[in-house]
N, C-alpha and C positions, 0 to 999 in steps of 0.2 A: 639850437644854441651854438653850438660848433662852428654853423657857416656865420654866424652875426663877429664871430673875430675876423679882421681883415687880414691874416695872412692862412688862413685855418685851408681854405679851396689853392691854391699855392701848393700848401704843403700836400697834398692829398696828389699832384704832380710827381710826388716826386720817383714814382714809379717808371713815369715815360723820362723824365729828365735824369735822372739820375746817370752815374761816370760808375763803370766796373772796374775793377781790379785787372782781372781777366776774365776775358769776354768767355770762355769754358766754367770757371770756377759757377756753384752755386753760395752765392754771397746774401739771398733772403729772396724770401716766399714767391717773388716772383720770377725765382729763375728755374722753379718747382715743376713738374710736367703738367700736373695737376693744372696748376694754375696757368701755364701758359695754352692745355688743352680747353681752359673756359675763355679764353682771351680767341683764341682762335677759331672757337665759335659761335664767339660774339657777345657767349654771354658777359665777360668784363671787357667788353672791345672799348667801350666811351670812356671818354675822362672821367665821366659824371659817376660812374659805375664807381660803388664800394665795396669790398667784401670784409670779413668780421672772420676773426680767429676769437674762439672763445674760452673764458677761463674758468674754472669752478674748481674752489679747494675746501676741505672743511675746517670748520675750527670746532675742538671740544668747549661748549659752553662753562664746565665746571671741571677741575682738575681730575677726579674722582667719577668721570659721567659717562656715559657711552652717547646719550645727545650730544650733536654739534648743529653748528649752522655753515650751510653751505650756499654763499653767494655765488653767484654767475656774472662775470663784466663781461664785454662784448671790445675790443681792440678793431682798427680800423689798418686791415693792413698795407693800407695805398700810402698810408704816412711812415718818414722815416722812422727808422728804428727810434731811436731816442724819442722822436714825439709819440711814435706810437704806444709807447708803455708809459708815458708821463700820465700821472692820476687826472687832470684835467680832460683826456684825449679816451678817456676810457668811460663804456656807457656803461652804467647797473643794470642790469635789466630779470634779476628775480633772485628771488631767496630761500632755499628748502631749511626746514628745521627736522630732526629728526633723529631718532635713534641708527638709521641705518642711511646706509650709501642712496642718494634720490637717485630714479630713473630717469634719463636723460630723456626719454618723450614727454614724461613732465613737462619740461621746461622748451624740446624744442618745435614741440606742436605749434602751443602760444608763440611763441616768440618766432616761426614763419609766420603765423597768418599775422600779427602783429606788424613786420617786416613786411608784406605783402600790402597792407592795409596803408602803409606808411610812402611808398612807391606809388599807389593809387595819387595819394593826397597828393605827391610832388609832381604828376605830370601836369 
């Protein structure tokens, strides 16, 4: 759904296009070591390449409750900042309900081989 907006692959650019401040300062994710150590080996070398910061907060269901629901978005962070947190630009991608804090293998088991599965499709 994402790539069907015509400026949507544009904006996913603007990691290599972008203008710094100063070229020392770290000004967002991709001036990270982390991330320029995946860049340099290859794993984010392509334009095409995405990578995803992910978000999960809980909310208490009832004022009085120790359940809450914890949703998981998944943010694309090759887009700029401001597109990158606009609710259009952000995937759902699961839901824990539960009395206590979910276990993050939970959620990121499925959602590699999912992410895996979805990379098959697009080559």
């Amino acid at each position: 759904m994402f790539f069907k907006r015509p400026s949507f692959y544009t904006s996913l650019q603007h990691c290599f296009n972008r203008k710094k401040k100063e070229p020392s300062n770290i000004e967002d994710i991709y001036d990270r070591k982390l991330y320029k150590d995946l860049v340099n080996e290859g794993i984010l070398s392509s334009r095409d390449n995405i990578s995803f910061l992910f978000n999960m907060d809980g909310v208490p269901v009832f004022k009085f409750s120790k359940v809450s629901v914890w949703p998981l978005f998944l943010v694309i962070n090759e887009l700029p900042y401001e597109k990158r947190m606009a609710k259009e630009n952000m995937t759902f991608a699961g839901l824990q309900f539960g009395d206590k804090k979910p276990a993050m293998a939970t959620f990121l088991k499925p959602l590699y081989e999912e992410l895996l599965l979805m990379g098959r499709v697009l080559q």
